[in-house]
C-alpha positions in Angstrom: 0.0 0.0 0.0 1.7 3.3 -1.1 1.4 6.2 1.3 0.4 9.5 -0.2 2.1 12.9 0.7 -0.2 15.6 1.6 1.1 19.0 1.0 0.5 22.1 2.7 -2.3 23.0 0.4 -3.9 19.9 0.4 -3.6 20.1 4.5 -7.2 20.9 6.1 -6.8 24.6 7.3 -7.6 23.0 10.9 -4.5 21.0 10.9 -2.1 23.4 10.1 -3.9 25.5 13.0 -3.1 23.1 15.7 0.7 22.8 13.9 1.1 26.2 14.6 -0.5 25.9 18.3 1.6 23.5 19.2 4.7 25.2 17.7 3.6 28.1 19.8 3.5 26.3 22.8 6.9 24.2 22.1 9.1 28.0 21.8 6.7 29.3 24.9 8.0 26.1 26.9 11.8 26.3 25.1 11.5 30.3 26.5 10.2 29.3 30.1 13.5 26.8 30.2 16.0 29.6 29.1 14.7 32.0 31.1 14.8 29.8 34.3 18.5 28.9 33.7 19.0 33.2 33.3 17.5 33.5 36.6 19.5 30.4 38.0 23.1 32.1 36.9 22.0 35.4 38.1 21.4 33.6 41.0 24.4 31.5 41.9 27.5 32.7 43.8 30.0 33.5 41.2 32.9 34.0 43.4 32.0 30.0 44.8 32.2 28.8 41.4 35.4 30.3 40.4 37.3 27.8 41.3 35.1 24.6 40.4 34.7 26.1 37.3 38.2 26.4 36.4 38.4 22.9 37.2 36.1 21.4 35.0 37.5 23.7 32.4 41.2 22.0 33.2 39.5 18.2 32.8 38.0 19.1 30.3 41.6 20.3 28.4 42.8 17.0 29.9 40.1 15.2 27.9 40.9 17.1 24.5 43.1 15.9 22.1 46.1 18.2 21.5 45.6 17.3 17.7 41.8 18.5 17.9 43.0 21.7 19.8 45.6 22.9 17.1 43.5 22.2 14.4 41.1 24.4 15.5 43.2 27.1 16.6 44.9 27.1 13.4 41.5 27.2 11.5 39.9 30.2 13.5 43.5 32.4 12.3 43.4 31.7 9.2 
């Protein structure tokens, strides 16, 4: 059984109106989630996480190859 393809102007008008209403709600949630983590670095104690950030930072050169690193570095000059 072949499937057909509807396109948008075969689409009922109804359908793409609940598309759109639940894209609106998807980028209302996706704002909500942004602007919680805004509040949340506001929030937190920079001076506290100085240090533990630095150090995740530092594993995370650990982790890196040295190739990857150059590469890049060489690529963002040019």
């Amino acid at each position: 059984m072949a499937k057909s393809v509807v396109t948008k102007e075969e689409a009922p008008q109804s359908e793409l109106l609940i598309l759109e209403a639940k894209k609106v709600k998807a980028l209302e949630k996706i704002a909500n989630s942004l602007d919680a983590l805004t509040i949340w670095f506001e929030e937190i104690d920079k001076d506290e996480w100085s240090a533990r950030i630095q150090w995740y930072l530092s594993e995370f050169h650990k982790v890196v190859p040295k190739d990857e690193t150059t590469e890049e570095t060489t690529e963002t000059n040019a």
